[in-house]
TORDRENTI-882072 format. One record per residue (C-alpha): residue in three letters; y, x, z. Coordinates in steps of 0.2 Angstrom, whole numbers, padded with zeros to 4 digits, always signed. Example, Ala and Ser with C-alpha at 12.3 -4.5 7.8 and 13.67 -1.06 7.14 Angstrom:
<rs>
ALA-0022+0062+0039
SER-0005+0068+0036
</rs>
This chain:
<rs>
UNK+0473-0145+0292
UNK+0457-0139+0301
UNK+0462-0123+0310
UNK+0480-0115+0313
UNK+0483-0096+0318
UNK+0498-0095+0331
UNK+0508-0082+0340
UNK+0525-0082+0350
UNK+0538-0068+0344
UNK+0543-0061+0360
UNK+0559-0053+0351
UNK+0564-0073+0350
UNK+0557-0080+0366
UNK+0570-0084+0379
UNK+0556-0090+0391
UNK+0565-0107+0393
UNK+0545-0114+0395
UNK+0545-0129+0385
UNK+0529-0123+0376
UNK+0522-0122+0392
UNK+0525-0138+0397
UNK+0518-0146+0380
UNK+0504-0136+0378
UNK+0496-0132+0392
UNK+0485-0117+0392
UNK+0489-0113+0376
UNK+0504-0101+0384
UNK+0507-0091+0397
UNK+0522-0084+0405
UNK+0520-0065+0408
UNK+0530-0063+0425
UNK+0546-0056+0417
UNK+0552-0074+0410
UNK+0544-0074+0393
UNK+0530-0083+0388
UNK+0514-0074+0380
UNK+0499-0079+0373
UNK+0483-0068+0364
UNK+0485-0071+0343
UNK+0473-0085+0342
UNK+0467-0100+0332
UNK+0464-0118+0338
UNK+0458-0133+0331
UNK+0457-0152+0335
UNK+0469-0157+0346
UNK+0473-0141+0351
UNK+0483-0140+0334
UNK+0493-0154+0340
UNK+0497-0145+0355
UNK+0504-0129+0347
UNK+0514-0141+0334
UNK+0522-0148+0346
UNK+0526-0133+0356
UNK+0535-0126+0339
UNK+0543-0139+0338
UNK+0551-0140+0356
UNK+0554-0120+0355
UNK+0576-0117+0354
UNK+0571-0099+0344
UNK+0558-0106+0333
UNK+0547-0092+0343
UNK+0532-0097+0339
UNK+0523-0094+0322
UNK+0511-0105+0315
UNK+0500-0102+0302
UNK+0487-0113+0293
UNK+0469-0106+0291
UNK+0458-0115+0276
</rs>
C-alpha cells in the first residue's frame, strides 16, 4: 500500500464532519454543510488519515482507491 486516490461523493455526504475531524487538511467543508476536497492521492501517513476518515463516514462518502 504506497499511494491511495481518494474522493468524497457529495451525493452521499451529509456534512456530519467526522472526516474533518480525523484528517485534518485532507477535507474541507464548502460553506453549504458538505465537505469537499480536490481528487487526490496521498501517501505515508497521509493514507492512515483518509482510512480512517472512511471509516468514521455514516454514508461511506468517501472513495478510496489503491494506486500501485
Amino acid at each position: 500500500m504506497d499511494r491511495i486516490f481518494y474522493y468524497v461523493d457529495k451525493e452521499k455526504c451529509i456534512g456530519c464532519g467526522a472526516c474533518l475531524i480525523v484528517a485534518r487538511g485532507l477535507f474541507e467543508p464548502d460553506g453549504k454543510g458538505k465537505v469537499i476536497n480536490t481528487k487526490r492521492t496521498v501517501e505515508g501517513e497521509e493514507i492512515k488519515m483518509v482510512l480512517e476518515a472512511a471509516r468514521v463516514c455514516p454514508t461511506d462518502a468517501i472513495v478510496v482507491e489503491y494506486v500501485k
